[in-house]
N, C-alpha and C positions, 0 to 999 in steps of 0.2 A: 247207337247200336253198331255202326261200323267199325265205329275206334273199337269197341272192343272184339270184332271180327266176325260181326254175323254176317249173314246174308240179305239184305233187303228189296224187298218188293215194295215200290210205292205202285197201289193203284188212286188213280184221278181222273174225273170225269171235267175237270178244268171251268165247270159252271162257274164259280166262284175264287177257285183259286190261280194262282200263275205260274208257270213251268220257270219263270223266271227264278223263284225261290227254292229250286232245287239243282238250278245249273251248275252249283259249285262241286255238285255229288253227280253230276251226268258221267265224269269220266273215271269215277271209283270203280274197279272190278266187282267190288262186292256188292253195288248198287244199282238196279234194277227198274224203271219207269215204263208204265203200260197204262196208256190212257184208257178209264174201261169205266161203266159204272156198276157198283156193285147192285142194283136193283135188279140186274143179268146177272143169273149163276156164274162161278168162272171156277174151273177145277186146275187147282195148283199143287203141288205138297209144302207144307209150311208146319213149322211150330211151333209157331204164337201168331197171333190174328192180333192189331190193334184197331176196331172199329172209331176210327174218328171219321167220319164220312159224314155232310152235313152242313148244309147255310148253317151259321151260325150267327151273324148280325142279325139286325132289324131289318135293314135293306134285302140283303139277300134271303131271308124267309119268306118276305113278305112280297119281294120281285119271283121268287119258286115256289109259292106253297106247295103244292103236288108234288113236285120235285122231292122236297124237306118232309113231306109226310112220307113220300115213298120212301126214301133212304134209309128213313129213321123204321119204318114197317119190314117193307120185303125184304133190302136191303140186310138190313139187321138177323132176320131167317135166313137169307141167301148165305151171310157170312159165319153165324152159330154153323148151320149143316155142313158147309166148308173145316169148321173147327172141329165138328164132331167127326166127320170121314176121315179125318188127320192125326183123329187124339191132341188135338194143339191147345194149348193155354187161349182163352181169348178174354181181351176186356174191353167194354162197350166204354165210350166217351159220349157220359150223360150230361146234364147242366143246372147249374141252379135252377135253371126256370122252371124245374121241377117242382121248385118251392111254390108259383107264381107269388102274387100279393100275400107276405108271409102274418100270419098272427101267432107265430113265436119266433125271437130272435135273441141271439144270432140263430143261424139255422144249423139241426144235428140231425144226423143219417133218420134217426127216426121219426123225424118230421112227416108226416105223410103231404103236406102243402096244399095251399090255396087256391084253385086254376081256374080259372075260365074255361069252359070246353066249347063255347063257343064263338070266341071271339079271335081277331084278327091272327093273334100268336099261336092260338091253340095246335095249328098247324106244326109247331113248333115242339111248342113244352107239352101238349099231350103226346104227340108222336114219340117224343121221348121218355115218357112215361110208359107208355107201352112197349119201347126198346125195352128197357127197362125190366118188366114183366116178361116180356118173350123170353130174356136173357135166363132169370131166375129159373122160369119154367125147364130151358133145356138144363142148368143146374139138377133142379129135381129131378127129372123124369132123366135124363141121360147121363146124372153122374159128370157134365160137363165142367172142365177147370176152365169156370169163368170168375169174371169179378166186372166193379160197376164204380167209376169215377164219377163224381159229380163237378164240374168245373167251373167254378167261381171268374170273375171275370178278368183276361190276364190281358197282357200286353208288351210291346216291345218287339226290336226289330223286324220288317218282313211283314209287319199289317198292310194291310190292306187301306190307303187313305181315304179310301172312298168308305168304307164299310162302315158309318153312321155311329161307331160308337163312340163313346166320351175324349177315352186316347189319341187316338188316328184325327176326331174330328178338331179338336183342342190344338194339337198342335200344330195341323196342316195350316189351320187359318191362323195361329200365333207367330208361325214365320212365314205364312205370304205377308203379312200386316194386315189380315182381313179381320173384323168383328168376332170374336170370342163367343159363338153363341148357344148359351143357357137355356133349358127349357124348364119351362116352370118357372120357379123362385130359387131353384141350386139349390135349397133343401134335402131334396132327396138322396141317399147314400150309396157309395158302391166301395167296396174294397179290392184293390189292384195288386195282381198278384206278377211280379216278372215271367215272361217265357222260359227262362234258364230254369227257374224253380220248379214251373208246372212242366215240365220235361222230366227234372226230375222228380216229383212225386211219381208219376204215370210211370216210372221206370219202375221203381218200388213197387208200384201198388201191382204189377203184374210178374214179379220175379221173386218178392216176396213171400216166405214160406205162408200160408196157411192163411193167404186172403181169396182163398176159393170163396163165391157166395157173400163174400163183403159188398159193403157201398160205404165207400167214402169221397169225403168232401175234401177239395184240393183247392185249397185257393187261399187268401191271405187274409187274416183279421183285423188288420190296421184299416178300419172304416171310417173314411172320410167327408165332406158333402162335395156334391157336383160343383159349385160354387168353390169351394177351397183347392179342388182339380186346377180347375180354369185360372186358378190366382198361379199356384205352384209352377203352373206350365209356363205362364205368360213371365213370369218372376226368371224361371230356366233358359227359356230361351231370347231372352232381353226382348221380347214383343213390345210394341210401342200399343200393339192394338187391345182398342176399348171389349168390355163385356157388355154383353148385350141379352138380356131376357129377350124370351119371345114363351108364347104362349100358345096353344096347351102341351103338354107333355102328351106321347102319345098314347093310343090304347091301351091300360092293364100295364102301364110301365110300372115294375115295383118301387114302393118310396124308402126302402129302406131292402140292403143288403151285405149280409153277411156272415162269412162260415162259421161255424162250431167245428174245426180242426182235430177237436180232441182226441179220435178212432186215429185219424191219418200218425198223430204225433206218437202215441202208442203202437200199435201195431208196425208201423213205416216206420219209423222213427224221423219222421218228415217235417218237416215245416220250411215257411221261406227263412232266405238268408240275407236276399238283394233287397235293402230299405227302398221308399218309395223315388225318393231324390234321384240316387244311382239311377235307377232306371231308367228315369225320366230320362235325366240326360244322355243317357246311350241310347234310346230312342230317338229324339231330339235330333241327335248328330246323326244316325241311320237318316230320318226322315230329309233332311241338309242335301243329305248325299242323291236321293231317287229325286224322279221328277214326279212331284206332288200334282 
């Protein structure tokens, strides 16, 4: 957004993320940092909102639930009414977990999904589901330009290594030389979509003519098993270190995921371009460089 000469507002309540991954942009004129959380009204003028606010690991939902239901709830109203007082474009950043335990796959927009409402995540992928709904709603009733990603699971430079998911945890332990470890049997699937890519669908899906009231799914169809991660990783970063099952996988983990692209490829004319390998390995060498 800068390169091509907006103006940016990042707001961040820093729960879970680190000022450290914005420091390259602290001294850009056009870039703007106010530590706030949006579950407090804040009046600005602006014209586009990108709602990504939001634990998004296991770890961090489940260390904030309250937090992750508020943001995804009030939050979510706080920043539509902000959008509606503005006339501003705004798009909410939903998640697969929308889908929870899917019984059709791959998953497509009109999936209504599988969920728990009350179990550990619910915190999570309902709250997001009701983002979700709120969103639609001021659509209908106020005529608001909004729209509704759903974010498949991505990766690559600037995670988070502690954040418990597949990437970050894979590789942090494959170059310390720690245990590689699996849960479950590595059966279960996920598809990895690069950062660079899911930046830009999310550019698309909100500057896009005539995705007012859309939901698409941004993320990458090349679905592999947890198991073939861990090999790939370990294979990229010349790890010496062993795999290691351990057991159970946790609560309502899905066993199988991934997008039905087809809206995003149409309408966006969007898809990934960064194969799984690349990525890795420019993660990899990110990862090299931080103190894990």
């Amino acid at each position: 957004m800068l390169n091509e000469g907006h103006s940016v507002l990042c707001l961040h309540n820093l729960i879970t993320g680190h000022k450290r991954n914005i420091q390259h942009l602290l001294g850009d004129p056009g870039f703007r940092f106010q530590e706030h959380d949006v579950t407090q009204p804040i009046a600005v003028e602006t014209q586009a909102i990108f709602h990504l606010a939001s634990p998004a690991s296991p770890p961090g939902y489940l260390d904030y639930p309250l937090e992750t239901s508020l943001v995804n709830s009030l939050g979510t109203y706080n920043l539509l009414e902000l959008a509606r007082a503005n006339r501003a474009s705004f798009l909410l950043a939903s998640t697969s977990e929308v889908y929870g335990e899917p019984e059709v796959h791959p998953q497509s927009e009109e999936y209504w999904g599988h969920v728990n409402p009350l179990g550990a995540r619910s915190c999570y992928d309902e709250s997001k589901r009701f983002a979700e709904s709120l969103t639609m709603t001021y659509v209908r009733k106020f005529d608001l330009d909004a729209r509704i990603i759903r974010i498949f699971n991505t990766y690559g430079p600037h995670s988070d290594p502690n954040d418990g998911r597949v990437v970050p945890n894979f590789v942090t332990q494959a170059i310390k030389g720690q245990p590689i470890t699996v849960y479950g049997n590595g059966t279960q699937t996920r598809s990895l979509c690069y950062v660079s890519d899911m930046v830009d669908g999310i550019i698309k899906a909100m500057f896009t003519e005539g995705t007012k009231g859309q939901v698409f799914n941004l993320g990458n169809p090349d679905e592999r098993t947890v198991i073939e991660f861990a090999q790939v990783i370990k294979r990229l970063s010349g790890s010496a270190s062993p795999i290691e099952f351990r057991s159970p996988i946790s609560e309502d983990d899905p066993t199988r995921r991934c997008p039905d692209i087809s809206r995003a490829r149409s309408y966006l004319k969007w898809e990934p371009k960064v194969d799984l390998e690349e990525g890795l390995l420019k993660t990899i060498a990110w990862f090299r460089q931080v103190d894990c």
